[in-house]
C-alpha positions in Angstrom: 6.9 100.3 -34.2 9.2 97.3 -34.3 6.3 94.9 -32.9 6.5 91.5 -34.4 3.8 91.9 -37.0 2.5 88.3 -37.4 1.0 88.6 -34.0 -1.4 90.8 -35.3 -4.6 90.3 -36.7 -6.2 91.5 -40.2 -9.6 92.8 -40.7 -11.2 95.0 -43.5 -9.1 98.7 -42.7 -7.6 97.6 -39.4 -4.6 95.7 -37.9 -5.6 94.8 -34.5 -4.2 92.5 -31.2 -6.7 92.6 -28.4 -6.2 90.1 -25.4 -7.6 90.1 -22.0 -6.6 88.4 -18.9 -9.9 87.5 -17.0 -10.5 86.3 -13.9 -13.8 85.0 -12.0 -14.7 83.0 -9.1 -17.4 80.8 -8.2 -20.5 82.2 -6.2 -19.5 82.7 -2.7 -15.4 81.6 -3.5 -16.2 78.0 -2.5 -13.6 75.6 -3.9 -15.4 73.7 -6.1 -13.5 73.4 -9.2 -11.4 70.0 -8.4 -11.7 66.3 -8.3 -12.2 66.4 -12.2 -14.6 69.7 -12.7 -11.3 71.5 -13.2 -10.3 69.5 -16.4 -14.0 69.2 -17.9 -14.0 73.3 -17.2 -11.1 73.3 -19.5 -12.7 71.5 -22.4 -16.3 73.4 -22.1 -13.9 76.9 -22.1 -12.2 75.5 -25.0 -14.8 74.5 -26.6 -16.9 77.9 -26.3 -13.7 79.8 -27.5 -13.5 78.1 -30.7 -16.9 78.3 -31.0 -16.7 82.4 -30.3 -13.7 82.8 -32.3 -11.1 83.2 -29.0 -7.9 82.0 -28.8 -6.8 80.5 -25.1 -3.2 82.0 -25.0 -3.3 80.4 -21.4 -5.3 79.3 -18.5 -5.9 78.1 -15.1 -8.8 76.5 -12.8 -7.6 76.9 -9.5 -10.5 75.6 -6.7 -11.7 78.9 -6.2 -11.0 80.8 -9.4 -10.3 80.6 -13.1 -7.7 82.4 -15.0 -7.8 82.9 -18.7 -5.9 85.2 -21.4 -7.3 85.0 -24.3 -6.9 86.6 -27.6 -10.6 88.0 -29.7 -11.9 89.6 -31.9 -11.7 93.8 -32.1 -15.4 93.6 -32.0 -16.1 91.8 -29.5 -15.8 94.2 -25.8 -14.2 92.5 -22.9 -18.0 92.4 -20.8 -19.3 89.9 -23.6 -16.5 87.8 -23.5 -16.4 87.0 -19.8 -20.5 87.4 -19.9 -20.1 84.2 -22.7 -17.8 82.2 -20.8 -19.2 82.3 -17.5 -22.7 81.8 -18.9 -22.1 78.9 -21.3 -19.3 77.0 -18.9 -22.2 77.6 -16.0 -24.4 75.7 -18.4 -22.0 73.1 -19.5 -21.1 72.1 -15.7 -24.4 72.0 -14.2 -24.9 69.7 -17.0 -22.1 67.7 -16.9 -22.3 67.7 -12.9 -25.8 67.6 -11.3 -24.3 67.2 -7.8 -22.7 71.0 -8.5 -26.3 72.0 -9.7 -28.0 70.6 -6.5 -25.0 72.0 -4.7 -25.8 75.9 -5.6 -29.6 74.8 -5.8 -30.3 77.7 -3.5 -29.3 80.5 -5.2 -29.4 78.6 -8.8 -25.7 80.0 -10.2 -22.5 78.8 -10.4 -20.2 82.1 -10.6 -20.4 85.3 -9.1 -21.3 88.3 -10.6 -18.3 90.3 -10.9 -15.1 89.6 -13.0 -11.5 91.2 -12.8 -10.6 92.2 -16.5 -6.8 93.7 -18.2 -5.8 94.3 -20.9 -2.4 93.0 -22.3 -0.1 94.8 -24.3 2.4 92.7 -26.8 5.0 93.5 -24.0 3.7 92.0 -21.1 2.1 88.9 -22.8 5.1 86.6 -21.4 4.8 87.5 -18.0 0.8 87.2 -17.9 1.6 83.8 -19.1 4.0 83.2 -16.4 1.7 84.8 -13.8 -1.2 82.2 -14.7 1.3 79.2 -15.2 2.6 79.6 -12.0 -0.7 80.3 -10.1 -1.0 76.9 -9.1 1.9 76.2 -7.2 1.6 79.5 -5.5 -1.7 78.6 -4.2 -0.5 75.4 -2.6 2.5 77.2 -1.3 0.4 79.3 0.5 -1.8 76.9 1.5 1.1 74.7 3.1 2.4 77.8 4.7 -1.0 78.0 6.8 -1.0 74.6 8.0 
């Protein structure tokens, strides 16, 4: 094994790395993370993996979807984390913006049910990180591309 060892984490009888690259989209894909909601979502997700004990290797709010790879616990399954963030940044938002509250008033939440979850090995960890860095100007390529 000639892994880089300081990437690893220490618990009591266990050497562990455990990242996830997890995706979700708002309730019904509408493109609702802009004009500012997409820089608040990044402080509220943040803020709820610091307070979890995550580590944000790298993310992205795109209008209709959020991409994030982050680094946890060995305890901690992949459903709880995306059931936490999802949850608690739904909370956060509605607070923060009541017009997005009013907005999915008729069904009363802000993401969808479902969730796209991988795992990362050490290898590929550079080019999920290039994936989710370069999300952005893919999208607005496309974009362009229909117009």
């Amino acid at each position: 094994m000639d892994r880089n060892n300081e990437q690893y984490h220490h618990a009591s009888h266990c050497r562990y790395l455990t990242q996830y690259h997890i995706i979700w989209c708002p309730k019904f894909r509408f493109s609702v993370l802009k004009d500012g909601v997409d820089v608040t979502l990044k402080k509220i997700l943040a803020d709820i993996c610091t307070r979890y004990g995550y580590s944000i290797k790298a993310l992205e709010v795109m209008p209709d979807h959020i991409h994030i790879f982050v680094d946890c616990p060995q305890t901690v399954a992949p459903c709880d984390i995306a059931r936490t963030l999802k949850s608690w940044s739904a909370i956060e938002l509605f607070r923060a913006y009541p017009q997005l509250k009013r907005f999915y008033a008729r069904c009363g939440v802000l993401w969808s049910s479902g969730y796209f979850v991988s795992t990362v090995g050490h290898i590929s960890e550079e080019t999920v990180k290039k994936y989710i860095a370069e999300q952005k100007a893919h999208d607005e390529n496309e974009k362009k591309a229909k117009n």
